[in-house]
Backbone bond lengths (Angstrom), bond angles and torsions (degrees), N, CA, C in turn:
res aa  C-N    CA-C-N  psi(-1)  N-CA   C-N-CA  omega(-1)  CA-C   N-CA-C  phi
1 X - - - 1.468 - - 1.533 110.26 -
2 X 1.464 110.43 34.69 1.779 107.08 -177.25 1.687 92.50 -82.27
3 X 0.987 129.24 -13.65 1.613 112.89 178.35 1.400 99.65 -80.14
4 X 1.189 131.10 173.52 1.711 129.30 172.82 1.832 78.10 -107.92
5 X 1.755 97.24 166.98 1.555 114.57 -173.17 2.233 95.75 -113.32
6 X 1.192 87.33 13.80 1.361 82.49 -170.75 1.640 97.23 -166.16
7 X 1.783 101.16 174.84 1.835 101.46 153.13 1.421 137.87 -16.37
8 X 1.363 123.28 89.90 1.767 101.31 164.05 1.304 108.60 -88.34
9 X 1.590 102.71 141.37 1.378 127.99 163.06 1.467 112.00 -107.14
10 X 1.509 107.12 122.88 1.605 104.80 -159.56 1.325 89.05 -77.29
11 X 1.260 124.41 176.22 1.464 134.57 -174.88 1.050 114.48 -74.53
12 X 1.374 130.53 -48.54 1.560 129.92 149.05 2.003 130.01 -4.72
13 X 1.503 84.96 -53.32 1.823 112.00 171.84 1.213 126.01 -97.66
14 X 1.742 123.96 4.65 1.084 114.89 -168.30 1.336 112.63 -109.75
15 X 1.286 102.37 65.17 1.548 112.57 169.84 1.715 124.21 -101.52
16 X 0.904 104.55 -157.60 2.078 116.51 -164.42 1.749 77.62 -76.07
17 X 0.805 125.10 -51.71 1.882 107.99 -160.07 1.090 125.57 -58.98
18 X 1.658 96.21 -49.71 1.222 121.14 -179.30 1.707 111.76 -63.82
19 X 1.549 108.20 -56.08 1.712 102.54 179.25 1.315 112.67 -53.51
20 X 1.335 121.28 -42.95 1.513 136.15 -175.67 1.798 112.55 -38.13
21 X 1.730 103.27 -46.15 1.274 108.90 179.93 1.996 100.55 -58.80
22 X 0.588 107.63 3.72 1.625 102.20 -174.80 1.394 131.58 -126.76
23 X 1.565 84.74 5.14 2.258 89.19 177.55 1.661 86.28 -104.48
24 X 1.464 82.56 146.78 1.793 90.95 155.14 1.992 105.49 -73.78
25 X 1.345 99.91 159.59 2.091 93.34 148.02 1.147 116.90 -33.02
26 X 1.225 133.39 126.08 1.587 107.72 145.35 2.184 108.70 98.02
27 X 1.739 99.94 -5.28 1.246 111.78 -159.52 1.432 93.61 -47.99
28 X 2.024 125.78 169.22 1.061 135.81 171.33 1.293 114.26 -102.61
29 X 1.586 115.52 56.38 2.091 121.71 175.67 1.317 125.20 -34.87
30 X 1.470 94.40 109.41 1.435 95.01 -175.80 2.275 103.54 -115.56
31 X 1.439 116.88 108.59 1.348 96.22 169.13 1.248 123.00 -127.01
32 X 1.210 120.77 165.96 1.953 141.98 -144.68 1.729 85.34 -111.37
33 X 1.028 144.57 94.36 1.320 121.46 152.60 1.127 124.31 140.31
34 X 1.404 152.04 142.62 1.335 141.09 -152.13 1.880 105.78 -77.41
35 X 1.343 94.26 -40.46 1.413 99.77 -145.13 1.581 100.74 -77.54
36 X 1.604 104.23 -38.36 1.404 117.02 159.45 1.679 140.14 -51.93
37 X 1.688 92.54 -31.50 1.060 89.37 176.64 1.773 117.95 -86.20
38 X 1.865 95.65 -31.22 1.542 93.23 176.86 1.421 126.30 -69.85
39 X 1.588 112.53 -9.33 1.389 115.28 173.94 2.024 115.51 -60.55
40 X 1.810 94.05 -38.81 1.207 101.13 -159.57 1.807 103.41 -80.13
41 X 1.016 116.21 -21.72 1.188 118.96 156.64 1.323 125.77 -65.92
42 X 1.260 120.18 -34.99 1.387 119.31 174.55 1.274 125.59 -72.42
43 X 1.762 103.56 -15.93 1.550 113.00 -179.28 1.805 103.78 -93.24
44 X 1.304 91.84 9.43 1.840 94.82 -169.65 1.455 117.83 79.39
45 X 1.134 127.43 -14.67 1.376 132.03 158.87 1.558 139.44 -74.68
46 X 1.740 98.09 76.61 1.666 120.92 -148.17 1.296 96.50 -76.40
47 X 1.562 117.29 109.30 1.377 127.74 -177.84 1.981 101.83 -59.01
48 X 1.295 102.73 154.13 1.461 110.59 -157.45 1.614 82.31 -98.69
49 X 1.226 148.95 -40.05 1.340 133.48 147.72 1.614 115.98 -136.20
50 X 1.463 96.62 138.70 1.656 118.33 -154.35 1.971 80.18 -107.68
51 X 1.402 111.58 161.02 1.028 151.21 -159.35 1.332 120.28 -132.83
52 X 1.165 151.29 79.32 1.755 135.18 -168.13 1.107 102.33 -129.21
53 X 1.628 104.99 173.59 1.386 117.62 163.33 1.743 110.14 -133.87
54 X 1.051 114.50 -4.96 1.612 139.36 -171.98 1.808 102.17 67.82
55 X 1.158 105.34 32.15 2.018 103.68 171.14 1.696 98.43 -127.96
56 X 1.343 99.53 158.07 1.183 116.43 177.35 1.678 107.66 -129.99
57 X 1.427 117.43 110.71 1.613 108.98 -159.50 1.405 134.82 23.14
58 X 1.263 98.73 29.63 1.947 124.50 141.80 1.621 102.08 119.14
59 X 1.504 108.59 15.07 1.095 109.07 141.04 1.073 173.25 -171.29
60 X 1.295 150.96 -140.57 1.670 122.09 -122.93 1.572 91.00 -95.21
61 X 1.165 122.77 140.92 1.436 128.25 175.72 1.523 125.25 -151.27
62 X 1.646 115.13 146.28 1.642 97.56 -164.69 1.642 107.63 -85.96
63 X 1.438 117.32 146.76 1.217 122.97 -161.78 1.744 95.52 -71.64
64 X 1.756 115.06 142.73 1.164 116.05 166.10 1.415 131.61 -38.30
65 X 1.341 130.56 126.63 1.433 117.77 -165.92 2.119 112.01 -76.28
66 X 1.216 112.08 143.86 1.115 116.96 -177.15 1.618 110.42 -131.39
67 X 0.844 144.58 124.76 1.658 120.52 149.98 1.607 112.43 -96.78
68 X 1.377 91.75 168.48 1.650 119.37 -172.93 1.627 109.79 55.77
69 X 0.876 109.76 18.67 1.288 103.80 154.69 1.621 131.69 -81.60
70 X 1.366 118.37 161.09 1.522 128.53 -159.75 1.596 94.78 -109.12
71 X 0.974 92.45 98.16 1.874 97.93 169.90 1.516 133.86 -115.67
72 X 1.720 102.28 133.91 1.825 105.91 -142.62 2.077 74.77 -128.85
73 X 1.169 93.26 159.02 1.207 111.29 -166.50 1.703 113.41 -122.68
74 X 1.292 121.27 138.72 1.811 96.85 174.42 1.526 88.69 -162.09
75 X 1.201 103.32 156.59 1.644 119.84 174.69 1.558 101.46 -99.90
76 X 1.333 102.71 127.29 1.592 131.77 163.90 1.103 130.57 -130.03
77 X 1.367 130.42 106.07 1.240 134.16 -165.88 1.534 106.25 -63.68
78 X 1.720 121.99 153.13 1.069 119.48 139.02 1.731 132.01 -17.86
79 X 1.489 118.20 125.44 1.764 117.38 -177.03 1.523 112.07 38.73
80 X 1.359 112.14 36.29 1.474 118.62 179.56 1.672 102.83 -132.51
81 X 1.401 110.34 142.55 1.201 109.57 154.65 1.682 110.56 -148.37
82 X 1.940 96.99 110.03 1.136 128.21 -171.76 2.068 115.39 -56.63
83 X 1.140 104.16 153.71 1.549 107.13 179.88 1.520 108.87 -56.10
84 X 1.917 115.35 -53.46 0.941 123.49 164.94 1.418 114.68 -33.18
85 X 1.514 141.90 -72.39 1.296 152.62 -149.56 1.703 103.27 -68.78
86 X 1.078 102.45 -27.46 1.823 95.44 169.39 1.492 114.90 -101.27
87 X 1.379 119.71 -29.18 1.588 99.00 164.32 1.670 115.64 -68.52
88 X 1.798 122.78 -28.91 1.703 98.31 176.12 1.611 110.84 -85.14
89 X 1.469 106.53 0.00 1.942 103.25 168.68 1.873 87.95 -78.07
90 X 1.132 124.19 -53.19 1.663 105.46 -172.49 1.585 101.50 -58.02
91 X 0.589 122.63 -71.66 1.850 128.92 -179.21 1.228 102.11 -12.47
92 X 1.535 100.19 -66.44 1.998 108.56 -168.43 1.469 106.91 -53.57
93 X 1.518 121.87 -21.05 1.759 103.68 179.56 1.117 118.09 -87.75
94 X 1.368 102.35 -20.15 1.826 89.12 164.47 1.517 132.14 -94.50
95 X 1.642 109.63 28.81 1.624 120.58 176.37 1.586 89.37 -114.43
96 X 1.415 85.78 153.19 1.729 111.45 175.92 1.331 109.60 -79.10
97 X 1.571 106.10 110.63 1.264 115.80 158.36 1.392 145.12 -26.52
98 X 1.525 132.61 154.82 1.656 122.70 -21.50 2.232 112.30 -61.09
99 X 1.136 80.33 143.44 1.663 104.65 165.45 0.952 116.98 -126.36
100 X 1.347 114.74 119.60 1.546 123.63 -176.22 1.858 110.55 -113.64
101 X 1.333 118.11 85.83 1.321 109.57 169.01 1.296 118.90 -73.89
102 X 1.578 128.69 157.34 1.401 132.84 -162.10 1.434 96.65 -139.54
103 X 1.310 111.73 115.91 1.743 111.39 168.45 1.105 118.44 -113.31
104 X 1.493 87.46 133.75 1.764 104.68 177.86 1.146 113.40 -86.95
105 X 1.747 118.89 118.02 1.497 125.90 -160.20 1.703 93.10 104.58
106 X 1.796 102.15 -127.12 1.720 111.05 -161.63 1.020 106.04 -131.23
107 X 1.721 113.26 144.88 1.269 129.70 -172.59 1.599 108.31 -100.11
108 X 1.519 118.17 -20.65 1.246 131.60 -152.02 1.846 111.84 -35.97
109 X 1.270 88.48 -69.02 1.474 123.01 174.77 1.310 117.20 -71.78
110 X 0.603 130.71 16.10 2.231 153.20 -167.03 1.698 73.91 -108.27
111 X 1.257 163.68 -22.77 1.679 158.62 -167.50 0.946 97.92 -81.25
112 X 1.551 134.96 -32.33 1.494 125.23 -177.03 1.985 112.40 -83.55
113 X 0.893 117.52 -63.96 1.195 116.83 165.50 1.853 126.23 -38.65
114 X 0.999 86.28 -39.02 1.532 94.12 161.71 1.405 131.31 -71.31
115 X 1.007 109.26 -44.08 1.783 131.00 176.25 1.673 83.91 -64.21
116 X 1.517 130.58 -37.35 1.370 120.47 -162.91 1.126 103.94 -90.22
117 X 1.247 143.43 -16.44 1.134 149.62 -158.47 1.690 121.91 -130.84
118 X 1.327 107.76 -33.23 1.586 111.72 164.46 1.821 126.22 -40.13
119 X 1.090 128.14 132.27 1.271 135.78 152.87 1.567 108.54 -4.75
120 X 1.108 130.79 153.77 1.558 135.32 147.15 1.485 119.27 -74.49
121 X 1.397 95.40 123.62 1.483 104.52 178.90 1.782 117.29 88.79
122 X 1.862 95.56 4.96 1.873 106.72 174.33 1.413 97.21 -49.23
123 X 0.917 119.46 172.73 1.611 133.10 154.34 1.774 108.99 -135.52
124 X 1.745 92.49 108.01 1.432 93.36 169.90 1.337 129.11 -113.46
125 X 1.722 119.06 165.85 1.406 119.98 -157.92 1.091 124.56 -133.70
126 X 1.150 134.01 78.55 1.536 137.73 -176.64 1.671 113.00 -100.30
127 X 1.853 112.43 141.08 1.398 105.14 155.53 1.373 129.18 -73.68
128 X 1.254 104.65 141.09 1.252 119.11 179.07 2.147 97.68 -88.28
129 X 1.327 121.73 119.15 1.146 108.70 -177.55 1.332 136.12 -65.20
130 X 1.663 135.43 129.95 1.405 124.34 -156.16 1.260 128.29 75.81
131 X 1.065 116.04 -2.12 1.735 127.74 -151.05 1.454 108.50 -135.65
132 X 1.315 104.64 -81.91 1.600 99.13 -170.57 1.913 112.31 179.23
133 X 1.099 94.80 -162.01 2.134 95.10 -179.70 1.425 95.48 -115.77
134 X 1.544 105.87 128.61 1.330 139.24 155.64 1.348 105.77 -52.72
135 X 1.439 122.26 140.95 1.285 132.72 171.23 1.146 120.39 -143.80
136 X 1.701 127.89 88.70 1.428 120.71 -168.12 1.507 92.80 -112.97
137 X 1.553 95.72 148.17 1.503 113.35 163.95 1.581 115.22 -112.00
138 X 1.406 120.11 110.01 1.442 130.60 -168.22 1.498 118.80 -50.13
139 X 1.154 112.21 117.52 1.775 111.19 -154.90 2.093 95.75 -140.71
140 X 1.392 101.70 125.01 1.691 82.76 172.12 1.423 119.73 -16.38
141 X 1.994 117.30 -57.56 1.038 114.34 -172.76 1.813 121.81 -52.36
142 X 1.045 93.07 -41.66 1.776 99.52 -159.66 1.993 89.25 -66.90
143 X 1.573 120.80 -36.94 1.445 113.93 174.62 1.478 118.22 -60.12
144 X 1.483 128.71 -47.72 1.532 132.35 129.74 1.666 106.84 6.24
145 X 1.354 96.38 -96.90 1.099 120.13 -145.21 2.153 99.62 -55.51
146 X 1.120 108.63 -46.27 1.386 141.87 173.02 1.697 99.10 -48.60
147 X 0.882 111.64 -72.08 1.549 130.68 -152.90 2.543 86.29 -82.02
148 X 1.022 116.71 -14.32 1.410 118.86 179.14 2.253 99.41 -95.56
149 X 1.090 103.31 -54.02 1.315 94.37 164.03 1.511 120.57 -61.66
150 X 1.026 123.01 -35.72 1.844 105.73 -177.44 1.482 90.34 -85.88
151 X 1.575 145.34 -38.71 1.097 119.25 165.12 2.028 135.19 -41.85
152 X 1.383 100.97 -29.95 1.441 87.10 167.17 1.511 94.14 -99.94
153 X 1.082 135.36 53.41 1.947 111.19 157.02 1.727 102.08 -131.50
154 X 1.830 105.89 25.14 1.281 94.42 176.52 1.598 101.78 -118.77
């Protein structure tokens, strides 16, 4: 995942204004990652399903606080993405928001299945490391494009 699947916003720019230019009203937030997701909460923009692993570049960190959220749990290995981990990412889009799944092991790669599986027109958000926040908007192409990378990593 050293290419981004979408927009980088270097870290410098990746604030409330800047992401803002990029949700629809009403957008369906989906984010990959601790640091990403606690930003978007902090900007008040409560991702409609969050993604964690409770580490932040390997380490251990407490997950952003949320209430009322629906939280589902799954084991994912490191550079793996398990059969399990994409049927409870399909699951999670059809529960009422926020959903917060928590993986035990890595979430990293949990971006592809999602991009394959998200709503039309989701907007999802992962860090890119050192760099900045990913910003994809779910488009046949980007499911293509998504759904052709996890095809060669099997």
């Amino acid at each position: 995942m050293k290419i981004p699947l979408g927009l980088l916003l270097p870290e410098n720019q990746a604030d409330k204004i800047n992401i803002q230019k990029h949700l629809l009203p009403n957008s369906y937030i989906v984010t990959v990652g601790d640091r990403s997701t606690k930003k978007m909460i902090e900007f008040g923009l409560i991702p409609s399903l969050q993604i964690i692993d409770g580490q932040e570049k390997r380490e251990k960190k407490d997950p952003p606080k949320l209430a009322n959220a629906i939280e589902l749990t799954v084991e994912n290995p490191a550079a793996e993405i398990t059969p399990q981990s994409i049927d409870v990412i399909k699951n999670a889009f059809t529960m009422k928001p926020p959903v917060r799944l928590f993986v035990v092991g890595e979430e990293d790669l949990l971006v592809l299945p999602v991009c394959i599986h998200a709503p039309d027109n989701a907007i999802v958000l992962y860090g890119q490391p050192n760099e900045g926040l990913v910003i994809v908007r779910i488009t046949p192409e980007i499911r293509n494009k998504a759904q052709s990378i996890l095809d060669l990593m099997e």
